[in-house]
C-alpha positions in Angstrom: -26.2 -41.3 8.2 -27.8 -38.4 8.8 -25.1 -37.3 11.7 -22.4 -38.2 9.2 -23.8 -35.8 6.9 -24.2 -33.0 9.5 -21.0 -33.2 10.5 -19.5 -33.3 7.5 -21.7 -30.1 6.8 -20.0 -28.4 10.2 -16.5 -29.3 9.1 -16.8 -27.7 5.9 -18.4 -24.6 6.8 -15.8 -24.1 9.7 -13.1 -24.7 7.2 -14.6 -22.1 5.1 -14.7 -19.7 7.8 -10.6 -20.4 8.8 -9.9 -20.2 5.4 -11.9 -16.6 4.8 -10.7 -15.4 8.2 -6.8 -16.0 6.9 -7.8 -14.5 3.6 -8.2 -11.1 5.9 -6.2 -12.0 8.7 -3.3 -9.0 7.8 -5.5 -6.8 6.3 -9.2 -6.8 7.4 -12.6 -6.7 5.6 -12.0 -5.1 2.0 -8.6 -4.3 1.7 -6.3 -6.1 -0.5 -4.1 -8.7 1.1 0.0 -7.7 1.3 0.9 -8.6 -2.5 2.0 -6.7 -5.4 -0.8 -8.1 -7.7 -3.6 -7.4 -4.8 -2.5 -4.1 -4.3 -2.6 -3.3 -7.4 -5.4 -4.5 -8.2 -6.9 -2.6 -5.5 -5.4 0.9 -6.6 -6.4 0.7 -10.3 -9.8 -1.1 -10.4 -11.5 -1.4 -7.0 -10.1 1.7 -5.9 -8.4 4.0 -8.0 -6.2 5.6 -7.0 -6.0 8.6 -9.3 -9.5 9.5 -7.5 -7.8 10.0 -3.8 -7.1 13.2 -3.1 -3.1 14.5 -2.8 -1.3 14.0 0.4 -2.0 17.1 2.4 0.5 20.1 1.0 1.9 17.5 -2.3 -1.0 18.4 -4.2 0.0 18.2 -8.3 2.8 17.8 -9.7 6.5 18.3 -7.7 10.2 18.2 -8.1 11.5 14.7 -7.0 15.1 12.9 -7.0 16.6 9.5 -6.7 15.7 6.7 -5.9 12.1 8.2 -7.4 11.2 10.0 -10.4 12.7 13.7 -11.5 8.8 14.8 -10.9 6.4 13.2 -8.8 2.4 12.9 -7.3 1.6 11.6 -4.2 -1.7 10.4 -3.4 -2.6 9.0 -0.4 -6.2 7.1 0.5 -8.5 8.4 3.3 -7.2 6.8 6.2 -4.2 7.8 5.3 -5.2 11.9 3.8 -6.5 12.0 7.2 -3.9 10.8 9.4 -1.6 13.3 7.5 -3.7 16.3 7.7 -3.7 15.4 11.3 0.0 14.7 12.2 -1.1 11.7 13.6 0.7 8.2 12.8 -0.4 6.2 9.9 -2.7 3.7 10.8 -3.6 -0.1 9.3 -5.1 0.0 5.9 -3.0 3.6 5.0 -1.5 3.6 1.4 0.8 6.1 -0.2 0.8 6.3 -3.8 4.0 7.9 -5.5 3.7 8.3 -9.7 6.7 8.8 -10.5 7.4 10.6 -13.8 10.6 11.5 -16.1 11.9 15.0 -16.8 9.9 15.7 -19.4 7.0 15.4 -16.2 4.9 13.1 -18.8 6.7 9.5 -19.1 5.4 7.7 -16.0 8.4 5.5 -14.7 7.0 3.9 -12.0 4.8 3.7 -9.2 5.4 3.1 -5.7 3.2 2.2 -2.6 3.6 2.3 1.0 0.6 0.2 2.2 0.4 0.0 6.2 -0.7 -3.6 7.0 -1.2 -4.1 10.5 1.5 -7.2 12.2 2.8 -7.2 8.4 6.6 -6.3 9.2 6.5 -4.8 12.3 10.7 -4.1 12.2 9.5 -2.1 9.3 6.8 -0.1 10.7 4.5 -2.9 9.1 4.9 -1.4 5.4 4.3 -3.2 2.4 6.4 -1.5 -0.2 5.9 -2.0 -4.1 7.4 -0.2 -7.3 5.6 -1.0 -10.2 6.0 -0.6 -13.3 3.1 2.1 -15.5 1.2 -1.2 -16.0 1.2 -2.7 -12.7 4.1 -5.5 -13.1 6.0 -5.8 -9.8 9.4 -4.7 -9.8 10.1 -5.1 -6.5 7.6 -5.3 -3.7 7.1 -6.6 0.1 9.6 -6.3 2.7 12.1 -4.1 0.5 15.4 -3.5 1.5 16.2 -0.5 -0.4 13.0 1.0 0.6 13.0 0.2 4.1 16.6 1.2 4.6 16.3 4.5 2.9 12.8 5.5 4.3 14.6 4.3 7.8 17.4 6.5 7.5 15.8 9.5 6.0 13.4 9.7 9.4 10.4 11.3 9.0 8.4 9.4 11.4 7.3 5.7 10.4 8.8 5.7 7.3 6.7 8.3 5.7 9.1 10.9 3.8 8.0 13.6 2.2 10.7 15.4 0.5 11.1 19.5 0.5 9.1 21.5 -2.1 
């Protein structure tokens, strides 16, 4: 009985490691997993955002245009501040945080994330994308078309544009 009971304890703690090791299997110790409602969760509570500095020459408030807002703020964690200030490639765990505001550069519209998760999508420079709305709802978000076809074309270098100021 008492083998029964052993093994039965090995089984379960190996099936709780799989199941923790899948839980970080994209993303790693820490980071959210490649979902809207992570994400977010991750840029406005564990994380927020607002705190990160701007990415390197965006700092405040800029002009913007379509698809994003008519102004616009761009933060951008530490991995991915540094990677920037650099000119080095974006590396796993970088997010890009885009507020984008309306012409009166006080309605926030949306927000959209870049979020670089390592054998996410590697035809898409393994981006997550998300626009969300001022409260967090996903409007669109994973392996976005639009996003991935514009950021594509536009160059830039994996997908990171930064427009002209």
């Amino acid at each position: 009985m008492k083998k029964k009971a052993s093994l039965l304890v090995s089984f379960f703690i190996v099936g709780i490691a799989v199941l923790g090791f899948q839980g970080t299997a994209f993303t790693g110790g820490g980071m959210p997993g490649p979902s809207a409602d992570a994400l977010w969760s991750y840029i406005s509570q564990t994380h927020d955002y607002t705190d990160w500095p701007f990415y390197p020459g965006y700092e405040g408030m800029y002009p913007g245009k379509s698809p994003h807002g008519a102004h616009l703020k761009l933060y951008a964690n530490e991995v991915a501040y540094e990677a920037a200030k650099n000119g080095q490639p974006m590396p796993d765990g970088a997010i890009l945080v885009k507020e984008n505001y309306g012409k009166d550069k006080q309605t926030l519209k949306a927000i959209t994330t870049m979020y670089k998760v390592d054998g996410y999508n590697a035809d898409a420079g393994d981006w997550h994308w998300a626009k969300l709305g001022p409260n967090g709802e996903a409007m669109a978000a994973g392996k976005v078309a639009s996003c991935i076809g514009c950021h594509k074309q536009m160059g830039g270098g994996d997908y990171v544009v930064t427009e002209a100021k």
